[in-house]
N, C-alpha and C positions, 0 to 999 in steps of 0.2 A: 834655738827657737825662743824667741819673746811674745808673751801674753800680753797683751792691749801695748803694741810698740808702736804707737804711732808714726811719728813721721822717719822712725828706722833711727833714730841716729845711736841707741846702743847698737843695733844689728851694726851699721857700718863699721864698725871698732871688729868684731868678728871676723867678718868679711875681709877686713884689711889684715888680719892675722893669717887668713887662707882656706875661714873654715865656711862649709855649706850655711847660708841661712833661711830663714823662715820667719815672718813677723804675720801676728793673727790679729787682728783690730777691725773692729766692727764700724770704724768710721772708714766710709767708701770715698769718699773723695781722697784723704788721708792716706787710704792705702793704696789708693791705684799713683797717685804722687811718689811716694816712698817704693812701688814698683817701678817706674818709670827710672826711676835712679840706680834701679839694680839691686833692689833689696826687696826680692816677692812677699810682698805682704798679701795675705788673704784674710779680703773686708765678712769677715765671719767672727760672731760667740765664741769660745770655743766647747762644745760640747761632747758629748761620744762620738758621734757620727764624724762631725769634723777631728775628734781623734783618729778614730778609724780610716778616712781619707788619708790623714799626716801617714800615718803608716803605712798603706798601702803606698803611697807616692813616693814617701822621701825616705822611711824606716825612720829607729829608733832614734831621739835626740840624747847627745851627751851632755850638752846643757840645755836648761831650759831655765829663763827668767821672767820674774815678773814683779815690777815697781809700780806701788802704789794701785796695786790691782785689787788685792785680796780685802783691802775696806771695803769693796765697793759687788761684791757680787753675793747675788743671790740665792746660789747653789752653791755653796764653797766645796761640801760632801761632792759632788758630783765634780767640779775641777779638781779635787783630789785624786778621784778617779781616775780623771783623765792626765794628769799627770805621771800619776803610779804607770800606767799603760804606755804613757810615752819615752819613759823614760830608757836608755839603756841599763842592759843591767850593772854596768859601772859608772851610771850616768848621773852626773849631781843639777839640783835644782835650787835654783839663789832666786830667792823670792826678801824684797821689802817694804816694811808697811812703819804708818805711823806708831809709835812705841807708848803705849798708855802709862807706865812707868815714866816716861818724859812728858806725857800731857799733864801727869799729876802734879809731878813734880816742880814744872815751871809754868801751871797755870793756862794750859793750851787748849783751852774751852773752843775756842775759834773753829776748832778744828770738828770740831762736831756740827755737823750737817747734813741733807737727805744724803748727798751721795754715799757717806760713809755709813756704812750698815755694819761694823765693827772694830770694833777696837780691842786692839790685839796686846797680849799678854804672853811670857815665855810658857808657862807651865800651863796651861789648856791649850796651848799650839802641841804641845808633843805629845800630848790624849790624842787630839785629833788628829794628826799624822800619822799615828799607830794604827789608829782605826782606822788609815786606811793603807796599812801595807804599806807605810814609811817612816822614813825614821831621821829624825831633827837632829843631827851629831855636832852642827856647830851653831854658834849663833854670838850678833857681835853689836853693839852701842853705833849708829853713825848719825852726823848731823843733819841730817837732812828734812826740812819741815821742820823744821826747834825739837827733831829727835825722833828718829825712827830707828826699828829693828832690822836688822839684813840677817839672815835665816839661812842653813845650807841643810839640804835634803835630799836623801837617797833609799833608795828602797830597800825593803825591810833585808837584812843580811848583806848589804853593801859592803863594798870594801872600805870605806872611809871608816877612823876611828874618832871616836867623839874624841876632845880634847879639853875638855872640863867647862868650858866657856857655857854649855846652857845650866849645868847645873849650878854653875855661880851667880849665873844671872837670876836663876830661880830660887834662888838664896835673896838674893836681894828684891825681889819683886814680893817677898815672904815677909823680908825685913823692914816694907814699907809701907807694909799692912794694905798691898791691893787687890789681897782677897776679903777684905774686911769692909762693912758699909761705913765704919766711922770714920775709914782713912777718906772716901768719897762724900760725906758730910763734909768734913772741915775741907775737901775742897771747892764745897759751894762758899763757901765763909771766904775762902780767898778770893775766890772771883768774884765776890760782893765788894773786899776790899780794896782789889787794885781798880775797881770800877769806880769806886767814889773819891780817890785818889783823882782818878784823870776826869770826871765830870768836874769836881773842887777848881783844879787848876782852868780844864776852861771855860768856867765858869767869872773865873775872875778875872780870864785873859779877855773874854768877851765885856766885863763889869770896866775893862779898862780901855775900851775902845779898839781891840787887838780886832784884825781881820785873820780868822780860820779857813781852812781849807786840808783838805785828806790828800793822802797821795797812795795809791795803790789800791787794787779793785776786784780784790778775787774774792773765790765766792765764801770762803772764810768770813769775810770784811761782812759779810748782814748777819751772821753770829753775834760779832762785836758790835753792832751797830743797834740792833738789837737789843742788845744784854747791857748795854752802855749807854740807851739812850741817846745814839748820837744819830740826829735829824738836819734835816735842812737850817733848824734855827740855829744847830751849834756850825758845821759844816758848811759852807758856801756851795763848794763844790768838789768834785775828784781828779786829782792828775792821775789817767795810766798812761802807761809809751807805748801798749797794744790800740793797734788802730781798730780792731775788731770789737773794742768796748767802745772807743770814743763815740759823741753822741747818742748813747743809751743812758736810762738811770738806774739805779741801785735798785732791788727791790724791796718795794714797799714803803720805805722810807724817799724813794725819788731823787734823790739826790745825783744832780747832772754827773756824768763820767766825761770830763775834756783831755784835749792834748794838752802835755807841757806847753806847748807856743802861745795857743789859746787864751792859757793865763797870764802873759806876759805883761798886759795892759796895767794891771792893779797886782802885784806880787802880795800873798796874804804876808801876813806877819810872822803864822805857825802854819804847820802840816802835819797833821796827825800821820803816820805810817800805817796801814792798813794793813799793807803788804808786812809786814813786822821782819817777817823771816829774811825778808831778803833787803833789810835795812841799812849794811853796810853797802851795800853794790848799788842802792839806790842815794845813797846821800854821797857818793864816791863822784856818783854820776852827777851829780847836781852841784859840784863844789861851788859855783859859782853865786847859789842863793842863795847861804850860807856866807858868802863872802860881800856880800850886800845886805847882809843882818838880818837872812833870813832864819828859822830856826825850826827842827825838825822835832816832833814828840813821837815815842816810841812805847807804844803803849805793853808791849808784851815783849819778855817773860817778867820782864818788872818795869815802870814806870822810869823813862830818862826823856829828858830833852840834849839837845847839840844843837 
């Protein structure tokens, strides 16, 4: 079973193993899609009631996942709940979320916006698991987003045995002082400083006649835009390659969203990365403005241009 699994494509990986699945997503066009392909998604929350369905319908899950869910809800105690209930009693649950120990760490302020209602930490994730009748035995460092946590959980008396992994991570979430307000002081002072780092440079790329432009458009990018002052006067405009943004603007600062094609007429000179995280695969994709002296600026986790 996957929690907010949109368009199924972990489920399919299951599925092609042999095993039953289930995906629960509240986006209804999304999930009647991801049905139609053979992967029953049901467009619901998941709350008690639809726990209580799952069980009744299909019984206990042996896995249950859930990526980049748990920032974002507003009843965590109550999907706990429903978790502990779903699960089998040999039944583990791999839950991943953004790693605040990695936002400290390399400056990932972007990442903080309405949808994220928390930020997750090793040692008050295993309070709160306990309290509800389970139990956090493993947990592991992966790249994803400039750094999140992947979490293995089972109910309280499981068969799984911890293998040292969270209490080393919670040695180190200790050793970085992130229960501490001073370690989150000096990371306002960093994000002051990689900000005026990249306002300086274009500021003088614009002092020099340089033509600017961004490329990438998620909703991270008005964090940074934001907090960095970057406007229509720095920015011209946005490349994404999702046609679902093109012709829309940023908000609040407006800043047009185009296709690559679009801008083909006047190529800028730079392009900020917005998209940061996924700046290798974006500039892989673009070899060729790059090879017509275009140059890319990479504003996070530290300041690079290519």
């Amino acid at each position: 079973m996957d929690i907010g699994s949109n368009d199924g494509t972990l489920l399919q990986f299951f599925k092609a193993a042999g095993m039953s699945v289930l995906g629960v997503d509240p986006a209804q066009k999304i999930a009647a899609e991801a049905t139609a392909r053979g992967l029953e998604t049901w467009p619901e929350f998941l709350d008690a009631d639809i726990a209580r369905r799952v069980l009744s319908e299909k019984g206990p899950a042996a896995i249950i996942t859930a990526n980049n869910v748990f920032a974002h809800v507003d009843d965590l105690a109550g999907l706990a709940d429903c978790i502990r209930d779903l699960l089998a009693p040999d039944g583990v649950f791999v839950f991943e979320v953004s790693y605040a120990a990695d936002v400290h760490a390399n400056v990932l302020f972007d990442t903080i916006y309405h949808e994220h209602l928390d930020y997750h930490t090793l040692a008050p994730l295993v309070r709160f698991f306990a309290a509800h009748g389970l139990d956090l035995f493993s947990a592991r460092r992966v790249n994803t987003h400039g750094g999140s946590l992947r979490g293995y959980v089972q109910r309280a008396g499981g068969p799984q045995k911890s293998d040292g992994s969270v209490a080393a991570l919670i040695g180190a979430e200790h050793a970085a002082g992130l229960d501490q307000i001073a370690s989150w002081t000096e990371f306002s002072v960093r994000i002051d400083h990689l900000g005026k780092e990249l306002t300086k440079l274009l500021s003088k790329l614009k002092s020099e006649g340089k033509r600017i432009a961004a490329f990438g458009a998620p909703a991270k990018a008005t964090t940074l835009m934001y907090r960095f002052g970057l406007g229509g006067d720095v920015v011209d405009y946005i490349v994404d390659d999702s046609p679902l943004k093109q012709g829309l603007f940023t908000p609040g600062k407006h800043v047009p969203v185009v296709a690559w094609a679009k801008s083909a007429g006047v190529r800028p000179d730079y392009m900020v990365v917005l998209a940061w995280n996924f700046a290798d695969a974006i500039i892989a994709n673009h070899r060729e403005y790059l090879d017509k002296g275009g140059h890319f600026i990479v504003p996070l986790p530290e300041l690079r241009i290519v």
